[in-house]
MIMAR-827988 format. One record per residue: residue number from 0; x, y, z of N, C-alpha, C, O in turn. Coordinates in nm, 3 decimals, always signed. Layout:
! MIMAR-827988
NODE  num       nu       nv       nw      cau      cav      caw       cu       cv       cw       ou       ov       ow
NODE  NUM        X        Y        Z        X        Y        Z        X        Y        Z        X        Y        Z
...
This chain:
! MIMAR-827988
NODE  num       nu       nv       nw      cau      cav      caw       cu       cv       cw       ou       ov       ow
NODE    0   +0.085   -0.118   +0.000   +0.000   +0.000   +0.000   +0.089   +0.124   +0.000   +0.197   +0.119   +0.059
NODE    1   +0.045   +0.248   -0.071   +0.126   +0.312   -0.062   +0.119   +0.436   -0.002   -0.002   +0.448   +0.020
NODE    2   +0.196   +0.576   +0.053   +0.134   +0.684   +0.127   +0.021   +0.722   +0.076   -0.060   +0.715   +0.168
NODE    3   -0.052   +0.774   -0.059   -0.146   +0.804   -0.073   -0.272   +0.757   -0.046   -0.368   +0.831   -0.026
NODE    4   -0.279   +0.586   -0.041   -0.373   +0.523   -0.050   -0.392   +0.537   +0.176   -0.488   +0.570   +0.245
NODE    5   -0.248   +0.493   +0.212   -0.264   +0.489   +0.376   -0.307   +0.620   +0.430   -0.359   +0.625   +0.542
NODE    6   -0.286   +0.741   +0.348   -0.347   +0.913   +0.388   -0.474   +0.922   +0.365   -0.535   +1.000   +0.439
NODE    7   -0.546   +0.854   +0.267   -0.693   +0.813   +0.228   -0.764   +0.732   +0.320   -0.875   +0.768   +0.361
NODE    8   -0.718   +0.640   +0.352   -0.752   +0.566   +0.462   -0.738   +0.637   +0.594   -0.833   +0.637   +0.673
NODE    9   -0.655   +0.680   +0.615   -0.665   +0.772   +0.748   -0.796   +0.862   +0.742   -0.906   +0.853   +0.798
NODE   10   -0.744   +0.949   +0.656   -0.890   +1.035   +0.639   -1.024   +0.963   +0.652   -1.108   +1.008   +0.730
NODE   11   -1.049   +0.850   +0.576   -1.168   +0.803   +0.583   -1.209   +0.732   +0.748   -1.327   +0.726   +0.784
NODE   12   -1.107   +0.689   +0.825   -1.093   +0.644   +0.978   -1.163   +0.750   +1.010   -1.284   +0.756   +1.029
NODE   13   -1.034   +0.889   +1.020   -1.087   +0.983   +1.112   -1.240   +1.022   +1.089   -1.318   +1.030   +1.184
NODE   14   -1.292   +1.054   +0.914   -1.418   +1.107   +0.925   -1.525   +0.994   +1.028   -1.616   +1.017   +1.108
NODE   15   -1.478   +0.904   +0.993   -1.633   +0.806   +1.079   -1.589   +0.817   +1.245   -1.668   +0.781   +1.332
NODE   16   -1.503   +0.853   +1.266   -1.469   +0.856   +1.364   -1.518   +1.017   +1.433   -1.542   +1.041   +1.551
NODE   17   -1.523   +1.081   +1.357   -1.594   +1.217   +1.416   -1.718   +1.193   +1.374   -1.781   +1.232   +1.472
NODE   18   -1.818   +1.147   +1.275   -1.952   +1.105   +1.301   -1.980   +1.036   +1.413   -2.091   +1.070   +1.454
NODE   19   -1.922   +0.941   +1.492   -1.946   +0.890   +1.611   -1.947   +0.967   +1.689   -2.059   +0.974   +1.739
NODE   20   -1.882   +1.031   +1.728   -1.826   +1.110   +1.789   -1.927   +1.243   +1.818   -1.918   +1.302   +1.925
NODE   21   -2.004   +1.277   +1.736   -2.058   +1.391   +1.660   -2.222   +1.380   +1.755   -2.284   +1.467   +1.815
NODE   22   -2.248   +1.243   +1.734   -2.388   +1.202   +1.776   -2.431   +1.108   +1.915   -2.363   +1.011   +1.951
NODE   23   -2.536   +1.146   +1.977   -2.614   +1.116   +2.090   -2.656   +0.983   +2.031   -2.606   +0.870   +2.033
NODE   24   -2.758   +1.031   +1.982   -2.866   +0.897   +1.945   -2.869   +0.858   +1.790   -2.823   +0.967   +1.754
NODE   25   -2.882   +0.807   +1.700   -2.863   +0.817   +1.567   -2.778   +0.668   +1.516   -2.733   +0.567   +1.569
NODE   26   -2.787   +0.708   +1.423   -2.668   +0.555   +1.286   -2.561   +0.653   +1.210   -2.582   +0.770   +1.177
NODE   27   -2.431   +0.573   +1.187   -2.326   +0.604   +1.090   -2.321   +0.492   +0.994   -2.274   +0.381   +1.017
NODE   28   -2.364   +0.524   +0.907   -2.359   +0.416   +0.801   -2.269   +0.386   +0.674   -2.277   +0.458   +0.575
NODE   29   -2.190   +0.284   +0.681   -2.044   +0.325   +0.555   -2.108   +0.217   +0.419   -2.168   +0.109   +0.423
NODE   30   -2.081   +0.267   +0.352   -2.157   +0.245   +0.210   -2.001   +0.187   +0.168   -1.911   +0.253   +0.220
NODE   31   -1.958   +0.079   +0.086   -1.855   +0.015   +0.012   -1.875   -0.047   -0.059   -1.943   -0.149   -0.045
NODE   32   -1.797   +0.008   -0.209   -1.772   -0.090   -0.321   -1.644   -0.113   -0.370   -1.545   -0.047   -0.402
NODE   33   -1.681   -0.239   -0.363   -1.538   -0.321   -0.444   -1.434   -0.272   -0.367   -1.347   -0.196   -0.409
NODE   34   -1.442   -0.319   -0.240   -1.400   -0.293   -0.120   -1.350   -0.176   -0.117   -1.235   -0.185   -0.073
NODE   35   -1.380   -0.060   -0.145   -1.325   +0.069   -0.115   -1.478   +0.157   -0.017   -1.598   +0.142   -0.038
NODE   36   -1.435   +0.211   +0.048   -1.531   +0.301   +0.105   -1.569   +0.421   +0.025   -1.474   +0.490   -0.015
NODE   37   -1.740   +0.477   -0.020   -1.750   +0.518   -0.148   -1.826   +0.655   -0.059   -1.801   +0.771   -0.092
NODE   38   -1.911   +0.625   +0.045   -2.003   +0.693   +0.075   -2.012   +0.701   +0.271   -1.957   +0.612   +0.335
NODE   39   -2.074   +0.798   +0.330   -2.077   +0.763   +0.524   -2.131   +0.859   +0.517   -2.083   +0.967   +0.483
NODE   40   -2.305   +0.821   +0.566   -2.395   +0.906   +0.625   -2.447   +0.889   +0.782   -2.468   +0.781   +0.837
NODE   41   -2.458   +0.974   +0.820   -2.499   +0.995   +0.956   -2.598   +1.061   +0.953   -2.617   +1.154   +0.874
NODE   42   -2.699   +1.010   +1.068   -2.825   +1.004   +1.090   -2.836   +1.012   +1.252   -2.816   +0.934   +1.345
NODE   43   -2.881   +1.156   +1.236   -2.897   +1.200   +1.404   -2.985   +1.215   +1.452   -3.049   +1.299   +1.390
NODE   44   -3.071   +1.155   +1.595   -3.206   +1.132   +1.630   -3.166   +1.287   +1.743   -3.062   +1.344   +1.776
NODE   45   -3.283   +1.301   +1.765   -3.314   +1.438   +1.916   -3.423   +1.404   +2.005   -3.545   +1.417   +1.994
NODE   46   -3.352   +1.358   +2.094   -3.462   +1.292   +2.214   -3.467   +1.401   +2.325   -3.389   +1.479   +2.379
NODE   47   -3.626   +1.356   +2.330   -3.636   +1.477   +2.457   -3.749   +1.392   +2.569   -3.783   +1.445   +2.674
């Protein structure tokens, strides 16, 4: 693997890692094709 691909991968760690991070109640959901990570939506609930 090479730096670009392991700096891509980092990046993609850290983002799901601040969607967790980000939310109370809710889903982070990682979308992958052809084993690459393509897509990560987060879905935040508000409970009261």
């Amino acid at each position: 693997m090479n730096d670009s691909q392991n700096n891509k991968d980092k990046n993609i760690l850290e983002e799901i890692i601040n969607c967790i991070e980000q939310i109370n109640f809710g889903e982070v959901v990682v979308t992958i094709h052809n084993s690459e990570v393509v897509q990560i939506e987060k879905k935040e609930k508000k409970r009261f």
